[in-house]
N, CA, C and O atoms as a GROMACS GRO file, in nm:
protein
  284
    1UNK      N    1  -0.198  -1.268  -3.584
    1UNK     CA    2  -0.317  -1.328  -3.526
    1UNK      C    3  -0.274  -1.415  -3.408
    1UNK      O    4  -0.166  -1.473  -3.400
    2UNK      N    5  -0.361  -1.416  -3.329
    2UNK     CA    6  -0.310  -1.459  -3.167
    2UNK      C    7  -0.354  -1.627  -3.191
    2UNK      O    8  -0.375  -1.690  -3.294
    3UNK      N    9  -0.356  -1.664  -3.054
    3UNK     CA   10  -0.381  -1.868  -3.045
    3UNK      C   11  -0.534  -1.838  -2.992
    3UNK      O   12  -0.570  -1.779  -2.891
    4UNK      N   13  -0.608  -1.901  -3.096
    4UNK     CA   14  -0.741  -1.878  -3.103
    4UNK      C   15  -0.837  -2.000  -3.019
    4UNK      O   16  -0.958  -2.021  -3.016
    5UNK      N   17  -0.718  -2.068  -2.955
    5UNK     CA   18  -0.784  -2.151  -2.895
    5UNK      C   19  -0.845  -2.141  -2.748
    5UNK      O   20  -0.797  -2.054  -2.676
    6UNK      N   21  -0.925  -2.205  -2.706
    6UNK     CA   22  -0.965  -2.215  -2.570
    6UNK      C   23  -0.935  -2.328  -2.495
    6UNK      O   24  -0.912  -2.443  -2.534
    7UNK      N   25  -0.938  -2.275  -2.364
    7UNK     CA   26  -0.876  -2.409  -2.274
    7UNK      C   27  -1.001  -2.430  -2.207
    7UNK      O   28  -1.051  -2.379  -2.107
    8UNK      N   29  -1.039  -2.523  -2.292
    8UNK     CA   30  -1.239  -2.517  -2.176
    8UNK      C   31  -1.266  -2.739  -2.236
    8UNK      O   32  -1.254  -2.794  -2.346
    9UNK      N   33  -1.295  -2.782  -2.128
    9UNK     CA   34  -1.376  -2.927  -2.208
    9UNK      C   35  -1.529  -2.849  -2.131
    9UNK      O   36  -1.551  -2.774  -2.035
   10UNK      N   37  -1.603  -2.912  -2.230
   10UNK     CA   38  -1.748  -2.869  -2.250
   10UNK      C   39  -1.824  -2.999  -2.176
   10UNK      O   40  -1.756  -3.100  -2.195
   11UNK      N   41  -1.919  -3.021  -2.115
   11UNK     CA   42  -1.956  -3.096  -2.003
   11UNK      C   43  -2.124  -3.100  -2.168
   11UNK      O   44  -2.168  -3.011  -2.241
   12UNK      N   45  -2.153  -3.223  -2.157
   12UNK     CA   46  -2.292  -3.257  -2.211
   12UNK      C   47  -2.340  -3.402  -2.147
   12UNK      O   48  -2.280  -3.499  -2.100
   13UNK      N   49  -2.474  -3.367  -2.168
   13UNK     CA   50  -2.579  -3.487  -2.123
   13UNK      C   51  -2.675  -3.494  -2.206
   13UNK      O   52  -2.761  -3.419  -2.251
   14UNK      N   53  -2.643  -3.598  -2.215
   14UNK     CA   54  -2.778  -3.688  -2.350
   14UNK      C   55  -2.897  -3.619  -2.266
   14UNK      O   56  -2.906  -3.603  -2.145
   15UNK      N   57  -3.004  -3.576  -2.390
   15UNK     CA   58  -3.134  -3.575  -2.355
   15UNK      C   59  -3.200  -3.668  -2.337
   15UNK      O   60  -3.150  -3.780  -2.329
   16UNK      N   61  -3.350  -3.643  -2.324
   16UNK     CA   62  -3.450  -3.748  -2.236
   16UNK      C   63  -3.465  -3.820  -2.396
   16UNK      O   64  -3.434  -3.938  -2.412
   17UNK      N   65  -3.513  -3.742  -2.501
   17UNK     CA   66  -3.471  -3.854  -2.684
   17UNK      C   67  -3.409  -3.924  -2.710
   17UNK      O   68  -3.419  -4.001  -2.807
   18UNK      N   69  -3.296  -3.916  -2.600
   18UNK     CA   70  -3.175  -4.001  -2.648
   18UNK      C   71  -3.103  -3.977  -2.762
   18UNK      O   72  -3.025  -4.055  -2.815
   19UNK      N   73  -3.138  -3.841  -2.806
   19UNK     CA   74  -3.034  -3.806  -2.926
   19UNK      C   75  -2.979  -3.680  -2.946
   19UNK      O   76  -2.885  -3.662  -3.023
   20UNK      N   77  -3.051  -3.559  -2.858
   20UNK     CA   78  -3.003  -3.486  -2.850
   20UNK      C   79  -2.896  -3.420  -2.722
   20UNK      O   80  -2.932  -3.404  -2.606
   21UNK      N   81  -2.796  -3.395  -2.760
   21UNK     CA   82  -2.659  -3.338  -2.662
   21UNK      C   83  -2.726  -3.228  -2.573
   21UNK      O   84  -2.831  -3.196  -2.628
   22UNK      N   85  -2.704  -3.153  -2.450
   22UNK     CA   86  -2.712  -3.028  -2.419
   22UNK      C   87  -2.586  -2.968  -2.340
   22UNK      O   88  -2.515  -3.061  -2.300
   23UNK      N   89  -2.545  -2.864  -2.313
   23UNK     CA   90  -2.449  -2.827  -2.273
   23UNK      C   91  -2.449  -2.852  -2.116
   23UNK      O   92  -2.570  -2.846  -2.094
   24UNK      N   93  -2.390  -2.875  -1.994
   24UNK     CA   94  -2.422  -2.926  -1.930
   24UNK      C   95  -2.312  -2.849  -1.798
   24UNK      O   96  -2.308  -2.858  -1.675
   25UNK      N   97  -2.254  -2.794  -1.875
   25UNK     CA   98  -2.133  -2.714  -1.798
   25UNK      C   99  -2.008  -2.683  -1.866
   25UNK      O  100  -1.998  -2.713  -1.985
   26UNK      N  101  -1.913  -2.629  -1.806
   26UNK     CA  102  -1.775  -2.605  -1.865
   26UNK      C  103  -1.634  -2.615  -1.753
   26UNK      O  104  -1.635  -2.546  -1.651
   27UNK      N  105  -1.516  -2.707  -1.785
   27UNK     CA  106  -1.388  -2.659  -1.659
   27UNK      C  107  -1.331  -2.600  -1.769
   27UNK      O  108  -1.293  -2.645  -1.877
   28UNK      N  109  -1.333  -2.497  -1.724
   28UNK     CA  110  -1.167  -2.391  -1.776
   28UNK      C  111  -1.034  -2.394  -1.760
   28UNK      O  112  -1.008  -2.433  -1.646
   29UNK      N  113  -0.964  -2.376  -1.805
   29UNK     CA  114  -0.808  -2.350  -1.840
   29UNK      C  115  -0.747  -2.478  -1.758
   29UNK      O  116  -0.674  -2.479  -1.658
   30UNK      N  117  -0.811  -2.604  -1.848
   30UNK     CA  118  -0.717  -2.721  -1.811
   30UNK      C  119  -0.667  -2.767  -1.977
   30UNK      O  120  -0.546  -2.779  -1.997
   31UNK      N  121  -0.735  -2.783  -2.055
   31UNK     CA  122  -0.658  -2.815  -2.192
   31UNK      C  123  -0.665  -2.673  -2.256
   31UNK      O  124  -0.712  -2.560  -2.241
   32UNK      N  125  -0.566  -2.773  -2.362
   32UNK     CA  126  -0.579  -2.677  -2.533
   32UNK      C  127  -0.624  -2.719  -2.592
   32UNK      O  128  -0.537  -2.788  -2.645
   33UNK      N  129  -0.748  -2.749  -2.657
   33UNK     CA  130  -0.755  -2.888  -2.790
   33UNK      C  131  -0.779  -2.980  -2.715
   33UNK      O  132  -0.764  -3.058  -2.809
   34UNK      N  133  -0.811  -3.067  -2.608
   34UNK     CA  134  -0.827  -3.180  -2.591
   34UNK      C  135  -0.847  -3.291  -2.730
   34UNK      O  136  -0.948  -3.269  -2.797
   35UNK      N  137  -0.788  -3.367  -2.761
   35UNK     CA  138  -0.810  -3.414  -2.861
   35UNK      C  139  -0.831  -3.568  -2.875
   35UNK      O  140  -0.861  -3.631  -2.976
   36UNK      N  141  -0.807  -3.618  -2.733
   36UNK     CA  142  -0.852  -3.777  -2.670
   36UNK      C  143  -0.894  -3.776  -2.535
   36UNK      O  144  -0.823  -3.742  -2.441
   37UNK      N  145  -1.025  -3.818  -2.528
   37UNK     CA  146  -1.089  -3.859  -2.382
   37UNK      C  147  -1.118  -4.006  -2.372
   37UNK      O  148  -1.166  -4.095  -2.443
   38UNK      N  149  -1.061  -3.991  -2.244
   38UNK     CA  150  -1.190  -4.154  -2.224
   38UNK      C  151  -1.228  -4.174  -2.059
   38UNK      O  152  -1.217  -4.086  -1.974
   39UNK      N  153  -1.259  -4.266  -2.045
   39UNK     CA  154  -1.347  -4.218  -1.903
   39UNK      C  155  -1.361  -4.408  -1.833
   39UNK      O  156  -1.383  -4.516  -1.889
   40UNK      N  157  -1.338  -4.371  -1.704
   40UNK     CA  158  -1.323  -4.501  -1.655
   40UNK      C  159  -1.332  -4.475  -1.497
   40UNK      O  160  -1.266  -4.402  -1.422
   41UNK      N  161  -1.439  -4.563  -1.475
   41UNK     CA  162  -1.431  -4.548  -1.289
   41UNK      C  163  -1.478  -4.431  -1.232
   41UNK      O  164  -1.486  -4.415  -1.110
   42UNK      N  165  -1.515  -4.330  -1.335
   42UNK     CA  166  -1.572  -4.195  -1.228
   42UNK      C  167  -1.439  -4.108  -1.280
   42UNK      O  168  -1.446  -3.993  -1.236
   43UNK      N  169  -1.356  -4.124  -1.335
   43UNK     CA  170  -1.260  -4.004  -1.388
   43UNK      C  171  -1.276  -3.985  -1.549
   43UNK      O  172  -1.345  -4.056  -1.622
   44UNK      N  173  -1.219  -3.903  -1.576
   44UNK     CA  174  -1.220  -3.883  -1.751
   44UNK      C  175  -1.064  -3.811  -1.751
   44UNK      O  176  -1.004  -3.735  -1.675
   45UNK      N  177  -1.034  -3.876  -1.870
   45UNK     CA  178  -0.873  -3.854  -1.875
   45UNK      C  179  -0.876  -3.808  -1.991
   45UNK      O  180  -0.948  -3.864  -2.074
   46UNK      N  181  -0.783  -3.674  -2.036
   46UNK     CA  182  -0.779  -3.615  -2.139
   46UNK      C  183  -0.614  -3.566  -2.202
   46UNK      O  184  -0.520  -3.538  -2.128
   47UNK      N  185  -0.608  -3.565  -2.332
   47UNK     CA  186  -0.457  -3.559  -2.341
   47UNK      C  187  -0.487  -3.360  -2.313
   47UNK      O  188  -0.589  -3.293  -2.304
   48UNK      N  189  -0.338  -3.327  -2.308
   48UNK     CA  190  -0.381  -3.164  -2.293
   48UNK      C  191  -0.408  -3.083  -2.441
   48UNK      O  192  -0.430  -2.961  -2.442
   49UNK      N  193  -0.405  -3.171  -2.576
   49UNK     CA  194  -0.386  -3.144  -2.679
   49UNK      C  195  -0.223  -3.093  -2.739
   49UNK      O  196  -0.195  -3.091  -2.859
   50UNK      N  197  -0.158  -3.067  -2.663
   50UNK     CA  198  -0.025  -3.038  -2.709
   50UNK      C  199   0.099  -3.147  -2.694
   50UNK      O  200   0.222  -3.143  -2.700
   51UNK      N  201   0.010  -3.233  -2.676
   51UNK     CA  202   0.115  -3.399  -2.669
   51UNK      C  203   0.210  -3.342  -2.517
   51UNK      O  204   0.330  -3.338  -2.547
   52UNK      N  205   0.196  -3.317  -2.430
   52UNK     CA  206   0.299  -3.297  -2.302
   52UNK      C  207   0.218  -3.326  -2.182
   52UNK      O  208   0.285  -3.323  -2.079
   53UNK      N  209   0.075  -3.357  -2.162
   53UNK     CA  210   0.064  -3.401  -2.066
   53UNK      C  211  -0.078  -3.455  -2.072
   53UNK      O  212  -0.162  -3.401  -2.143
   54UNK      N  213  -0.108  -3.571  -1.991
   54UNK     CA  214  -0.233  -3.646  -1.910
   54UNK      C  215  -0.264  -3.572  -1.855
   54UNK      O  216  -0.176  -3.500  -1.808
   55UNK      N  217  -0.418  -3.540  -1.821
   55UNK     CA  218  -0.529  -3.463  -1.751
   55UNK      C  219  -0.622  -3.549  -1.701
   55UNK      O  220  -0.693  -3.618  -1.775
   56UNK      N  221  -0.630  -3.551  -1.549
   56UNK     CA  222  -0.702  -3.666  -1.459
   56UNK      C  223  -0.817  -3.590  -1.421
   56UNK      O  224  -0.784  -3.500  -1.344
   57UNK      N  225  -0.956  -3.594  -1.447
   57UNK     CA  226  -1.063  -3.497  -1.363
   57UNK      C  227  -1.153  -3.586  -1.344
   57UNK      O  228  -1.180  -3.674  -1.425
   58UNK      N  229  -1.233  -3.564  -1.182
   58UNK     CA  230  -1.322  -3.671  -1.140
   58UNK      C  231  -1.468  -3.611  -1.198
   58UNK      O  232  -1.488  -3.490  -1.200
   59UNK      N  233  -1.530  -3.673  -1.228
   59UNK     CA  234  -1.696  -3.693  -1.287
   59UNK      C  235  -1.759  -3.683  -1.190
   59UNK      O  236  -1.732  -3.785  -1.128
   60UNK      N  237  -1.838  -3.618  -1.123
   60UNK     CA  238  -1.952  -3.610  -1.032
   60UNK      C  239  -2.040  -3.680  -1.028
   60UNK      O  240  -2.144  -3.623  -1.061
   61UNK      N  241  -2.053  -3.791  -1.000
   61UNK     CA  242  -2.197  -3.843  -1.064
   61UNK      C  243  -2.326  -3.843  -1.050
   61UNK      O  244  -2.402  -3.926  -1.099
   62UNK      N  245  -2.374  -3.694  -0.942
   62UNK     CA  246  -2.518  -3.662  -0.960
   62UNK      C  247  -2.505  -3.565  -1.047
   62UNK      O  248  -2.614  -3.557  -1.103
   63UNK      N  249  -2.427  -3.480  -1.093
   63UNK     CA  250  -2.444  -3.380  -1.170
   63UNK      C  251  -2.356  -3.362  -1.289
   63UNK      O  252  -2.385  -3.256  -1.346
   64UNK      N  253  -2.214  -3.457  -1.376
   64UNK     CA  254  -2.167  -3.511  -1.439
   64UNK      C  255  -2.026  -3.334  -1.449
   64UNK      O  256  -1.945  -3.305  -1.537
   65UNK      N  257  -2.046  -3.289  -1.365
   65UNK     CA  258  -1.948  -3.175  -1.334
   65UNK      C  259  -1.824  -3.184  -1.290
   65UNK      O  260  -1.807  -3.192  -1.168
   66UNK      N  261  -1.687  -3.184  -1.399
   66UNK     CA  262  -1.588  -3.230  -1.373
   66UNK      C  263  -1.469  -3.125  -1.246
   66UNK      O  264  -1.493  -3.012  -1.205
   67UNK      N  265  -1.371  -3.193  -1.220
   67UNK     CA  266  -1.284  -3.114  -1.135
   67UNK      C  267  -1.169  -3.190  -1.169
   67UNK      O  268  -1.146  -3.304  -1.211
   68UNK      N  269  -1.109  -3.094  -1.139
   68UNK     CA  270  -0.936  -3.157  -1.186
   68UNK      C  271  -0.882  -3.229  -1.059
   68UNK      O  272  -0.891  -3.189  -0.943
   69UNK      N  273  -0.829  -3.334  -1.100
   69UNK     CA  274  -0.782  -3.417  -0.965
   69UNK      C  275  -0.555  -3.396  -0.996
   69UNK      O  276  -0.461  -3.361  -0.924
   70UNK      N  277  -0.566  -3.431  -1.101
   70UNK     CA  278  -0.401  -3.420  -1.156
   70UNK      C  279  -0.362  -3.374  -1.283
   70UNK      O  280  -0.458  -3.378  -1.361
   71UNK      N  281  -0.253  -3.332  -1.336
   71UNK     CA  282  -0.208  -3.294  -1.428
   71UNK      C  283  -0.030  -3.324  -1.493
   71UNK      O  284   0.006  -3.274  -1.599
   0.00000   0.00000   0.00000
């Protein structure tokens, strides 16, 4: 059986309820697992899930659509 994982972080935005998530976009083939985010200043920093590297991507902030800035 192969590595069933995907390299995708999933982009969401709170609804207008304030409680429901929606999908909001996707960046591809920057992690494995992301398994810690956090977000500061307009970037969101993610481990790559395999403990070997920091992932720097800037936040858009009319449309919350990430891009990779470093790795």
């Amino acid at each position: 059986m192969g590595n069933d994982y995907k390299k995708v972080i999933t982009v969401l935005k709170l609804g207008e309820d304030g409680v429901t998530l929606n999908p909001a976009g996707e960046l591809l083939d920057v992690c494995v697992g992301a398994n810690y985010l956090v977000e500061n200043r307009g970037c969101l920093y993610a481990s790559d899930g395999m403990g070997k590297a920091i992932v720097a991507l800037r936040i858009e902030p009319s449309t919350g659509a990430l891009s990779l800035i470093n790795k």
